[in-house]
N, C-alpha and C positions, 0 to 999 in steps of 0.2 A: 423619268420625271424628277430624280433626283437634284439635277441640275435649277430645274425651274422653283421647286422648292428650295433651296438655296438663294435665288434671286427673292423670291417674295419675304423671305425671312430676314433680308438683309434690307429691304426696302423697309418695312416693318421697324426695324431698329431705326432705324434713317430718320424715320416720321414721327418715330416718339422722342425725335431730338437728341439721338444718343450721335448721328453723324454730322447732320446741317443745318445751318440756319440760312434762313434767305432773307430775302430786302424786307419780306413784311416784319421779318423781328427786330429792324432796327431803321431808322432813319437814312435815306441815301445820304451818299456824300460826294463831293468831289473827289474823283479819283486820278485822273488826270493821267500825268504821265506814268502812273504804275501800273498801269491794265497790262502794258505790254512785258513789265519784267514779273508781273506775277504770270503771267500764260507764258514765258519762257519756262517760271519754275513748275511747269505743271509736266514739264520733260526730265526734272529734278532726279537724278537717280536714285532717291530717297523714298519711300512710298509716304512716308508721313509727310515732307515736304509736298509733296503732290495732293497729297488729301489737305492739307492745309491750304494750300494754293488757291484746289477747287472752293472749298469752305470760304477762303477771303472774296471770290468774284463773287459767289453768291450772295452775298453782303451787298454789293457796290451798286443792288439794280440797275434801271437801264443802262449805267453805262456798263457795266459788265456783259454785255451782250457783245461787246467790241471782241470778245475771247468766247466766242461761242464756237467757230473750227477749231479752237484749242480742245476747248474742251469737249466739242465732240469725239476726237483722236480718245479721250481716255475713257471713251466707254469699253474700248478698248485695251484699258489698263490691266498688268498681268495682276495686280492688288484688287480685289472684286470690291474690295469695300470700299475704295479712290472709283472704281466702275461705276460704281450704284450710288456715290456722291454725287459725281457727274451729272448722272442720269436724273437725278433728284433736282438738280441744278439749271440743267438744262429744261427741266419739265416745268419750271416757271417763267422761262425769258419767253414765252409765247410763241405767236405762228414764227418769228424773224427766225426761231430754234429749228423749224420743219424742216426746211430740205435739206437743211448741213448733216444733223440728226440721221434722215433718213438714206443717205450718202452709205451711211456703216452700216447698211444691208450687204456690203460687197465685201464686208469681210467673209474669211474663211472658216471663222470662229461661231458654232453655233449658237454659245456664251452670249457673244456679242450682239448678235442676229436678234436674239430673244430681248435681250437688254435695250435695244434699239426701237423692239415693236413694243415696250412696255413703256418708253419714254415718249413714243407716242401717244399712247393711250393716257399716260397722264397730263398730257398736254391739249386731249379732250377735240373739241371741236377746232382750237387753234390747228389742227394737225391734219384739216381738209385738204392740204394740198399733195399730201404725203399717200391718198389713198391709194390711187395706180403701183405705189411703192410698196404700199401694205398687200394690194390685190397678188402683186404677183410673187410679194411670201407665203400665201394659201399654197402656193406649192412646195415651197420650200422641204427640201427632204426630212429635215427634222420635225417631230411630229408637236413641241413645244413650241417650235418658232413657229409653226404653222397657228397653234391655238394661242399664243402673244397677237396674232394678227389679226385673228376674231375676234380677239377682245376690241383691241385699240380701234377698229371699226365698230364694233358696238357701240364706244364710247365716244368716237367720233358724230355718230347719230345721224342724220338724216342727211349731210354734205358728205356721207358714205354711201350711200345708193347706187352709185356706179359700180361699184363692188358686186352687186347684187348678182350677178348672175355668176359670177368666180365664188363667191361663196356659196349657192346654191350644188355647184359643184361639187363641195366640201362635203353634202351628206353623207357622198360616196368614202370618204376620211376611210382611212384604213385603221385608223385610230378612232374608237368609239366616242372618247371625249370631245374629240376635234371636231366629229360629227357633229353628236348634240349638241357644242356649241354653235357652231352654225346654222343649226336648226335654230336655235331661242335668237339669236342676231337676226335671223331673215325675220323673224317672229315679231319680232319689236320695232324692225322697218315697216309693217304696216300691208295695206294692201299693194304695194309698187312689187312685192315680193313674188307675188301670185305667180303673174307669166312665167318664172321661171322656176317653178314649182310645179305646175301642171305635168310636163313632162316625168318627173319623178314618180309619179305617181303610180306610174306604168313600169317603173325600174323592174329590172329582173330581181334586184336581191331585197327581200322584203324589210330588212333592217332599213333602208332606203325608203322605200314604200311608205311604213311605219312613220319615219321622221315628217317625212312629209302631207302626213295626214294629222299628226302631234301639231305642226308648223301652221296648217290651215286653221287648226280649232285655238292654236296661241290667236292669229289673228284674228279670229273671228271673238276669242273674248275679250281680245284691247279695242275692239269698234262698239264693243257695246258698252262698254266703261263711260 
């Protein structure tokens, strides 16, 4: 989990304004014909050049969206803190962010994979289209990227319900956090969770069993709220 704690630590710096500013800090502007030679310099062999790059789109609101395959390539950046600007950046241009975004699940990089399902999640509800994408990093060998995908469907909220049945799955996590999480997500989707839930019940291995007995009594105290 080292890894993953590295990305939240570095988002964290990001959001207390130590890495980006976006459209709400400053008035749009006309940016016209320099969208495309700032998302050239975002291939800049400079890392500070590139984190600058990134930082200047984010400035430009909508039209900065015109450099959203740009800057999805640098979530990918070998510089984590040009990565997690990116991703900072990108988690404001809304749904038109999704499927480019969610594109860099193919990388090979678990880095990436995780940085990808967390730029989802802070992209929230706009990032319904990207569920099928997130559903089938629940498997994902890494057991971080697995629990970035929990999240960002959690967060996604109730246009994440197709999920439902590949995260019920999740109990089974071989990784206890991945589990739980799963657990509190079906929890918070409500009664739609149930049907597939039932069957666990019966699971052979009682950590299993357990979760899904926790998951029935989450739901049953959010209906009575």
């Amino acid at each position: 989990m080292k890894r993953q704690a590295l990305i939240s630590v570095l988002i964290l710096l990001a959001a207390g304004g130590r890495l980006v500013q976006t459209a709400q800090a400053a008035p749009p502007f006309r940016a016209g014909p320099a969208i495309p030679a700032l998302a050239e310099r975002l291939r800049d062999g400079d890392s500070d050049v590139r984190q600058a790059a990134v930082h200047a789109l984010g400035e430009l609101g909508p039209e900065g969206k015109a450099a959203i395959p740009a800057l999805a390539l640098r979530l990918a950046d070998p510089d984590r803190y040009v990565a997690v600007d990116a991703s900072l950046v990108l988690s404001k241009m809304g749904s038109d962010a999704t499927s480019t975004v969610a594109s860099m699940f193919q990388s090979p990089d678990p880095f990436v994979r995780e940085l990808t399902a967390r730029t989802l999640r802070l992209l929230g509800p706009d990032a319904k289209a990207a569920v099928p994408a997130l559903a089938q990093r629940l498997w994902d060998p890494d057991a971080s990227v697995r629990q970035a995908a929990v999240f960002a469907l959690a967060d996604i909220g109730p246009a994440a319900k197709a999920a439902i049945p590949a995260l019920a799955l999740r109990l089974r996590d071989p990784d206890r956090y991945v589990a739980s999480d799963a657990a509190l997500t079906l929890g918070r989707m409500g009664p739609d969770s149930m049907p597939a839930l039932l069957p666990l019940l019966r699971d052979y291995n009682p950590r299993v069993r357990e979760l899904a007995v926790r998951t029935f009594q989450q739901i049953g105290s959010e209906a009575l709220r």
